[in-house]
Structures are given as C-alpha cells and as structure tokens.
LUMKE-807611 format. One line per field, with one value per residue (C-alpha): x, y, z; residue number from 1. Coordinates in Angstrom, 1 decimal, decimal comma, padded with zeros to 4 digits, always signed. Example, Ala and Ser with C-alpha at 12.3 -4.5 7.8 and 13.67 -1.06 7.14 Angstrom:
2
px <- [+012,3:+013,7]
py <- [-004,5:-001,1]
pz <- [+007,8:+007,1]
tornu <- [1:2]
This chain:
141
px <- [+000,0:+002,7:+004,4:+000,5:-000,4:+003,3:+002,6:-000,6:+000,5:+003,7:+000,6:-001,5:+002,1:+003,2:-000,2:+000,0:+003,5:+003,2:+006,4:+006,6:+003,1:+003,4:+006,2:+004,3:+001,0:+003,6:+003,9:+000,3:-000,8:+000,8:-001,9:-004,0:-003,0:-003,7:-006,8:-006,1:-003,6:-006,2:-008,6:-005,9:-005,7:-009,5:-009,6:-006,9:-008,5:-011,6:-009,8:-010,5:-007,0:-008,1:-010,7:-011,4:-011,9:-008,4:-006,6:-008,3:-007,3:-004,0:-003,8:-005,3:-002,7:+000,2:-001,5:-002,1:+001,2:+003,1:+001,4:+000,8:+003,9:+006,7:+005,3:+004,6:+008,1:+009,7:+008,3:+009,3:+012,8:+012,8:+011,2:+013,9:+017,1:+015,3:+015,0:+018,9:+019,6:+017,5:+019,1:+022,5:+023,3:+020,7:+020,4:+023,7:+022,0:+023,7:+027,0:+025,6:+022,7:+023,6:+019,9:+018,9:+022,0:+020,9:+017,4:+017,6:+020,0:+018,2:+015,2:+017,2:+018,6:+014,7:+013,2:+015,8:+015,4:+011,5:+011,9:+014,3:+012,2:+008,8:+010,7:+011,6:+008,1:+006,8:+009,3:+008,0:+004,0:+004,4:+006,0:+003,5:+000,3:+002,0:+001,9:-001,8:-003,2:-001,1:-002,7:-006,3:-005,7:-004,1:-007,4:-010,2:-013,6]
py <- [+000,0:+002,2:+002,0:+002,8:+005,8:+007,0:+006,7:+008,4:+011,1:+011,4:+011,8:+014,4:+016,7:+015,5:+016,7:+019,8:+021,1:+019,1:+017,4:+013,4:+012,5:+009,6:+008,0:+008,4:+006,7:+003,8:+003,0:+003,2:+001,2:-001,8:-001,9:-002,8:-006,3:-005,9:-007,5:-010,6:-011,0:-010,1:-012,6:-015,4:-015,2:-014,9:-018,2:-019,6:-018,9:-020,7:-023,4:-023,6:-023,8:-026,8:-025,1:-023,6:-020,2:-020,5:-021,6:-019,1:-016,1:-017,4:-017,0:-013,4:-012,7:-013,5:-011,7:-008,4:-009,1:-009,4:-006,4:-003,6:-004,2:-005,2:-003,7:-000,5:-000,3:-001,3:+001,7:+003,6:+002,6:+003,4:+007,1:+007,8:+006,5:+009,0:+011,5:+010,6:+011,4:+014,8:+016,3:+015,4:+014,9:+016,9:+020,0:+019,5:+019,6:+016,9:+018,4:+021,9:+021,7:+019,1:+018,9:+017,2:+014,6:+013,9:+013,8:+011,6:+009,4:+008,9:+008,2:+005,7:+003,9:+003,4:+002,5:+000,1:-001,5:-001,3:-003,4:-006,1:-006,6:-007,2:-009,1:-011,4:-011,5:-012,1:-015,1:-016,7:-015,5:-017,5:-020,7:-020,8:-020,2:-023,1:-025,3:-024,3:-025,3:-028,8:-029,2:-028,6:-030,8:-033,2:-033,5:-035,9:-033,7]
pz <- [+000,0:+000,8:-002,7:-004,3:-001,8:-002,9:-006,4:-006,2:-004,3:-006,7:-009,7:-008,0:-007,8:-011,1:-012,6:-010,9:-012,0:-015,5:-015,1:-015,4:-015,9:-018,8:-016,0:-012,7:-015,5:-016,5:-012,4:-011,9:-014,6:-012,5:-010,2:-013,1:-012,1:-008,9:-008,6:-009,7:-007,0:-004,5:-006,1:-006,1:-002,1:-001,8:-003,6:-001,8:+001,4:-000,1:-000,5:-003,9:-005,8:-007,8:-009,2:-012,6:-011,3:-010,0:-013,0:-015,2:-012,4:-012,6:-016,6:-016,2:-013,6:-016,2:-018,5:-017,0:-015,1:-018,3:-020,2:-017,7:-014,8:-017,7:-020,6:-019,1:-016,8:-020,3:-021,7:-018,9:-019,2:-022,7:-022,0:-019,4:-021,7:-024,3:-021,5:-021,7:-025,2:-025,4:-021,9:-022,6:-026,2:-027,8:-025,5:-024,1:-020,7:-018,0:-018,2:-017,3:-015,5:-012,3:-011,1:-014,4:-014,5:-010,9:-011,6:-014,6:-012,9:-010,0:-012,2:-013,8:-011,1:-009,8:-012,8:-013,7:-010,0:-010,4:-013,6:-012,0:-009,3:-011,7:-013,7:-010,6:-009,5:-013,2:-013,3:-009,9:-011,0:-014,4:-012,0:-009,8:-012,3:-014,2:-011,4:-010,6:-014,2:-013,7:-011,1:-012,2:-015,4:-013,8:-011,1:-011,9:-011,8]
tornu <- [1:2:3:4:5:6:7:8:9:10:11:12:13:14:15:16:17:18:19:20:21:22:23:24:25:26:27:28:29:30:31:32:33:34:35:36:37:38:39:40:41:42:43:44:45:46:47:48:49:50:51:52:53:54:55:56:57:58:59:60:61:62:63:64:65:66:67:68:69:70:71:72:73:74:75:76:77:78:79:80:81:82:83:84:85:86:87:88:89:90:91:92:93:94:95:96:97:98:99:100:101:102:103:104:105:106:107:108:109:110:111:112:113:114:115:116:117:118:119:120:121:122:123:124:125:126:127:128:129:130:131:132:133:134:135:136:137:138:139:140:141]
C-alpha cells in the first residue's frame, strides 16, 4: 500500500506542476493487475485452488502481469534512456545543468530496479500459475 499511496500522491504533484506524468502513468498502470492478485488469495482462502476459477485467475494474472507491470516499466525505461539522449546529447544539458543529470539518474537507477524486481516477480507468478493449471488438469472432476 505504501508504494501505491506513494505513487498516487507522486501523480497528484506530477499533474500539478506538469512534469513526469506519462512516468508516474507507467507505475500506476501496475496496479492494473492488482486485482487478480487479491482474487488469487480470496480463492486460496476458499480453498478452492483446484478449481477452474483459479486456474483461469492465474492466466489473467500473467497476462495483466506481463502487459501492464513489464510492458509498461519497459516503456518507462525506454522514456527515461530517451530523457537521456535529449538532456545530454541533444540539449547539451547533464554536463551543465547538475539537477537534471541527478534527476535523470536517479530516475534511472529506480526504474531500472522497479523493472528487475517485476521481472523477478513475473518469473515466480508465471511458475507458480503453471503449477496451478497442472494441477487442475491433472485432477479428476
């Protein structure tokens, strides 16, 4: 929740001054996948993991995973080594102006981070929905 109520607050000021709003929309868009994580521990505490309903949450959850978390953090990576190229080779900016070298790095250092770790979490999300649609096939009904 933290990392969301940051995020949202971060949008509300990036709206305001008109700075960074298609990157603070690329973190946001995450949560888009967020309910299918929520549904996958309301069916787990229904004990209903062998279950259709289960195995087709899990394929959504890959899905939205996959599109909105590493799409969207692949497109802010690519924005921000643009960001790169326009502030410091095409504007001459980073050598110049400190606050945008430090800004941009700083961006990129996060971003880069915020990608490994979805990418880690995509990695163990596509493992584990694997497992559960074995297991419902592999269940007599």
């Amino acid at each position: 929740r933290v990392g969301q109520n940051a995020a949202n607050g971060l949008f509300g000021l990036a709206v305001g001054a008109g700075r960074c709003t298609f990157h603070i929309c690329c973190l946001l868009v995450n949560e888009v996948s967020t309910p299918f994580l929520t549904l996958r521990f309301a069916l787990v505490y229904a004990r209903t993991t062998s279950t259709r309903a289960y195995a087709l949450n899990g394929a959504a959850l890959v899905a939205s995973f996959a599109l909105f978390r590493l799409g969207a953090n692949t497109a802010l990576l690519v924005a921000i080594a643009r960001a790169w190229r326009v502030l410091g080779v095409e504007r001459g900016m980073i050598g110049t102006h400190r606050t945008d070298a430090v800004i941009c790095g700083a961006l990129s250092a996060l971003a880069a981070g915020h990608w490994a770790l979805n990418v880690y979490w995509f990695r163990r999300v596509v493992a584990h929905a694997a497992r559960a649609i074995r297991r419902y096939h592999a269940e007599p009904e």
